[in-house]
N, C-alpha and C positions, 0 to 999 in steps of 0.2 A: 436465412442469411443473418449471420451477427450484425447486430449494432450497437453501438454506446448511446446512453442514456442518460440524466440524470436519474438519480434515487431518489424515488417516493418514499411515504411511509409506509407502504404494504408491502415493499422489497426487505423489510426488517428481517425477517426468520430467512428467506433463501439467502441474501447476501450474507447473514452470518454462521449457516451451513456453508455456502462458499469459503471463508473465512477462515474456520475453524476445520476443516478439512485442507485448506491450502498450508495451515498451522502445520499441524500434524504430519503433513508430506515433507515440506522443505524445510523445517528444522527437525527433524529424527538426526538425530546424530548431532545436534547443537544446542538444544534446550533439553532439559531432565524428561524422559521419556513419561515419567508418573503424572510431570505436568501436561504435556500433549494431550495421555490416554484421558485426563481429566477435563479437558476442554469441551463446553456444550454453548451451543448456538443458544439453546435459548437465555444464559448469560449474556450475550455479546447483543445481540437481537436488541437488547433496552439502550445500552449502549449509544446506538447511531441516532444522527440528528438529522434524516433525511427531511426531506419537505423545509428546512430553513432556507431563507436566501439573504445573503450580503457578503461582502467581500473579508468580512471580518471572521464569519462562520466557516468552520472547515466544509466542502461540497465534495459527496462521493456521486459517482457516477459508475452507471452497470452496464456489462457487456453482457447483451441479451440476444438470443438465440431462440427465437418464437417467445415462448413464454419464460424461459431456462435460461434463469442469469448463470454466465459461467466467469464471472469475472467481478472485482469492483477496483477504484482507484480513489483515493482521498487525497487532496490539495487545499493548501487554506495561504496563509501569510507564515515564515517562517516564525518558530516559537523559540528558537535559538537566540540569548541575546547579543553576540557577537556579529550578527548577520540583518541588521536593518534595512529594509526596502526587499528584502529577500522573499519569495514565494516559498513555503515545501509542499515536497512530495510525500506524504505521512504515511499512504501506505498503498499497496497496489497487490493484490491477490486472484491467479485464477486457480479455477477448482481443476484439482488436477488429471480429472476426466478430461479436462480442453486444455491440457499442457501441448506446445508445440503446435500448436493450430492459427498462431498469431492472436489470439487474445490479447497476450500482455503487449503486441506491438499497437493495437491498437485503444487501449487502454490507456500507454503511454503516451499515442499521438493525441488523446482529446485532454490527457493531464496539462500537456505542452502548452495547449490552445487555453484552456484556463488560467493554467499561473502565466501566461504571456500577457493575459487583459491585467494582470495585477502588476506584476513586476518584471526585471528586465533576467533576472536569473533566480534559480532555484537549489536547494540542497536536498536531502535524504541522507536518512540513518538506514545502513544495514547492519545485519548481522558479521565481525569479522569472518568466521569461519563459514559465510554463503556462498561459497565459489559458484555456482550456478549461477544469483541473483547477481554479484559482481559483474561477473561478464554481460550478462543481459545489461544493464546499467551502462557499464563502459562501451559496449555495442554502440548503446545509444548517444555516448559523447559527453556521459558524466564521468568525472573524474574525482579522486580520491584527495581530501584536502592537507591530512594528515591529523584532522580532529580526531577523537577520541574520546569514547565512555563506557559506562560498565553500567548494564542494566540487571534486575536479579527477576529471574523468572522462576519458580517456584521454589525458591530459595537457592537458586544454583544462579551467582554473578555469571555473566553469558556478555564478552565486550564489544560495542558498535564501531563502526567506523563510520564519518560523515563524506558522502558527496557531494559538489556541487557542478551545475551546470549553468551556460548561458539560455537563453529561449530565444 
């Protein structure tokens, strides 16, 4: 039976197998393909700041499945400076062996419960051309704000759009 978690430090290498394999899935077709095939976990793996606690700290949490994280979600205070008192939703990935099994629904509901103890709403960056992740997002009753940015992933500009939601 899945559950959510917090992330330890010994979650470092599967959660960024999860990661770097949810990478790889749902952006083909939206990031430079050279950069995907080049993505390795154990890059991302040093990365994460599990095991910290405070409200200040971004906090990821794992959807785990006996021992088989299939999922992770990161939340902290928004980093946006136009959005003060704001929570974000920084990133949320399941490995796409547990696409469609409600991981990311549940993922989302203990994100919800996190940025609710800090603030009263929340945003997110996606990718503009994620039409999957959009709709999952707007499902949920975030909405599109009209923000706007251009991020460059292995040298190919690739532009975001910002949501945000109430809690």
């Amino acid at each position: 039976m899945m559950q959510v978690r917090a992330a330890a430090p010994g979650d470092a290498m599967a959660a960024a197998r999860v990661h770097v394999r949810s990478w790889q899935w749902a952006y083909r077709g939206l990031v430079a393909q050279d950069y995907l095939d080049g993505l390795r976990p154990e890059a991302w793996a040093g990365r994460y700041t599990f095991g910290l606690v405070g409200l200040r700290v971004p906090s990821t949490q794992v959807a785990v499945d006996g021992a088989t994280i299939c999922g992770l979600v990161t939340t902290g205070l928004c980093r946006d400076d136009d959005l003060s008192n704001c929570g974000e939703l920084m990133a949320i990935y399941v490995d796409p062996a547990h696409a469609h099994a409600g991981v990311g629904r549940s993922l989302m509901a203990a994100a919800r419960e996190r940025l609710g103890a800090v603030a009263g709403r929340a945003a997110l960056w996606v990718l503009d051309g994620n039409v999957r992740a959009r709709r999952f997002y707007e499902r949920d009753g975030w909405r599109c704000d009209g923000s706007r940015r251009t991020r460059v992933y292995g040298g190919v500009p690739v532009g975001e759009v910002r949501y945000q939601s109430a809690l």
